[in-house]
N, C-alpha and C positions, 0 to 999 in steps of 0.2 A: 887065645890070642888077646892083646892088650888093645883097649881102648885106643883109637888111631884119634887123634886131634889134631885140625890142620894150620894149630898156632894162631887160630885171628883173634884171642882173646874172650871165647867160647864162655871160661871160668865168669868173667867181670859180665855176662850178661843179666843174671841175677840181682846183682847192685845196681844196674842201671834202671833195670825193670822198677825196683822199689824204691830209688829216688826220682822218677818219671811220675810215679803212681801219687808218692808225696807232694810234689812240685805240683802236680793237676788239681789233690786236694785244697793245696792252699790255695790255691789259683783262686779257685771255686769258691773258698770260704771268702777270700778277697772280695772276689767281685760281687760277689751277696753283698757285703757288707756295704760297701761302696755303691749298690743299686740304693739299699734299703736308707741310706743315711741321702742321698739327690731325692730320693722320694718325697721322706720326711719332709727333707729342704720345701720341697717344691708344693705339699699339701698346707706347709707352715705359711709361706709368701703368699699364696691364693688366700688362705682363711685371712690373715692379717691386710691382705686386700678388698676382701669384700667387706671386713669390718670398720676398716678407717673411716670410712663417709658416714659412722654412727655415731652421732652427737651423744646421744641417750645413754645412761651406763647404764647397763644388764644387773639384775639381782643377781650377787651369788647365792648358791646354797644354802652358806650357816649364814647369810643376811637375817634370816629369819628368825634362828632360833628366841632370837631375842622378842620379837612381836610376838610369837607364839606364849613366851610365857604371862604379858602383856593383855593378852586375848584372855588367857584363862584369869587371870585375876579380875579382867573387867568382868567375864562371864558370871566368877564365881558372886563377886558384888551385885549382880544381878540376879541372881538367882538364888541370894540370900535373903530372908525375909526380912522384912524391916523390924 
């Protein structure tokens, strides 16, 4: 006996399933993204808030390197005999 189908469009359930499933993913990678970038925002505007009231400029890092080599030349001068 043949497969009885009772025409509601039984076939296209398959296509709706996997663009349902696609639509959800994007969804999902959307709204990560759109979490993670308010986040950002919002740990950016706090830090840039508590730092404003700082008169004082902060050392960078490579501020340094420069004294460092500074240091060793005074060092080595001192520790050269006369």
């Amino acid at each position: 006996m043949d497969r009885m189908t009772c025409g509601c469009g039984e076939e296209r359930i398959p296509g709706i399933l996997a663009r349902g499933i696609a639509a959800l993913t994007l969804t999902g990678l959307t709204v990560m993204t759109v979490t993670v970038c308010a986040l950002g925002g919002v740990v950016w505007v706090i830090s840039w808030w508590r730092d404003r009231g700082r008169t004082e400029s902060e050392e960078s890092f490579f501020d340094g390197f420069g004294r460092w080599e500074e240091e060793e030349e005074q060092d080595e001068r001192w520790r050269a005999p006369p």
